[in-house]
C-alpha positions as CSV (number, residue, x, y, z in Angstrom):
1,X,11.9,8.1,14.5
2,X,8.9,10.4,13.0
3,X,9.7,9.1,9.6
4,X,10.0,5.5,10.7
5,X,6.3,5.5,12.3
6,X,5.1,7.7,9.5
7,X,6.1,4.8,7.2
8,X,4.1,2.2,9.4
9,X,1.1,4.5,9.8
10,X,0.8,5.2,6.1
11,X,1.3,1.5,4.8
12,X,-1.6,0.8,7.4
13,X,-3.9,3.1,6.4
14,X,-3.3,2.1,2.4
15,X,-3.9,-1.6,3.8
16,X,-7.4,0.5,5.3
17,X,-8.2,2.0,2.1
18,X,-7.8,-1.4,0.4
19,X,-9.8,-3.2,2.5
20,X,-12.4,-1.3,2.7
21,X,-12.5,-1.1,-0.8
22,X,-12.3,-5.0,-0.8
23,X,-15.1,-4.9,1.6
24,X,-17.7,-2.6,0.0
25,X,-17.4,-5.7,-3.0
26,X,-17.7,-7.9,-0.6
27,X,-20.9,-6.5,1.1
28,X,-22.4,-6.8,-2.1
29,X,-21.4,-10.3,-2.8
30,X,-20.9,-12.5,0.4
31,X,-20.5,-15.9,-1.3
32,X,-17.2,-14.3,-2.8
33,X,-14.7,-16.3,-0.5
34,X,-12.0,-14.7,-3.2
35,X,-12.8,-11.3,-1.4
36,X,-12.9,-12.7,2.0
37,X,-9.8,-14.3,1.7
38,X,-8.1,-11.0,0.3
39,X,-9.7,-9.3,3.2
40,X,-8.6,-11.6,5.7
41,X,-5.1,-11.2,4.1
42,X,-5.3,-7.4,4.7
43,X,-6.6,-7.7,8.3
44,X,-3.2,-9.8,8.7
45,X,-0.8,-7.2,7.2
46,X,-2.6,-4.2,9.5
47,X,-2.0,-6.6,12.5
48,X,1.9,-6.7,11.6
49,X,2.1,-2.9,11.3
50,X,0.3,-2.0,14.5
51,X,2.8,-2.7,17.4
52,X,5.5,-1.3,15.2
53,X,3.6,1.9,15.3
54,X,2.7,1.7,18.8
55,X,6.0,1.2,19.6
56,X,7.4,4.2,17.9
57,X,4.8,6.0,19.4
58,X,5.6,5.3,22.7
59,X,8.9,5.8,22.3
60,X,8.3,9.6,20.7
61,X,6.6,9.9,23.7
62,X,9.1,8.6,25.9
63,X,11.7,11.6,23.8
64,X,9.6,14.0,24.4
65,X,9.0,13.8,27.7
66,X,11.8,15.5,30.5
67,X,14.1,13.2,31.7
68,X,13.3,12.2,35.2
69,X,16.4,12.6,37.9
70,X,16.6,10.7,40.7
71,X,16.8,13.1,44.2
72,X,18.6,11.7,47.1
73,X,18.3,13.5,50.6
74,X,20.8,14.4,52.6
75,X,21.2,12.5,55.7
């Protein structure tokens, strides 16, 4: 599972690096809807990448927690 969320975290962050890239251009030259539209793009692919690394995080969390046992009393 580490390697599965590793490989969502890591696209996302060199979707981050891009973007900002993108957007340090962009800061410099707002009328370049080229820019915005590539950043907009970006902003879409970081969306798609988040819940699947949420998910694996909760579910890391979930394995690494103790199981929980359900404890009857006697009667």
């Amino acid at each position: 599972m580490v390697a599965v969320a590793s490989h969502w975290k890591k696209k996302r962050d060199d979707l981050k690096a891009r973007r900002d890239s993108l957007f340090a251009a962009y800061s410099k030259d707002p009328e370049n809807f080229h820019l915005a539209r590539e950043i907009k793009d970006i902003d879409d692919e970081i969306a798609v990448c988040t819940p699947h690394i949420e998910q694996e995080s909760r579910a890391e969390q979930r394995a690494a927690s103790p199981a929980r046992k359900l404890v009857t009393t006697p009667k």
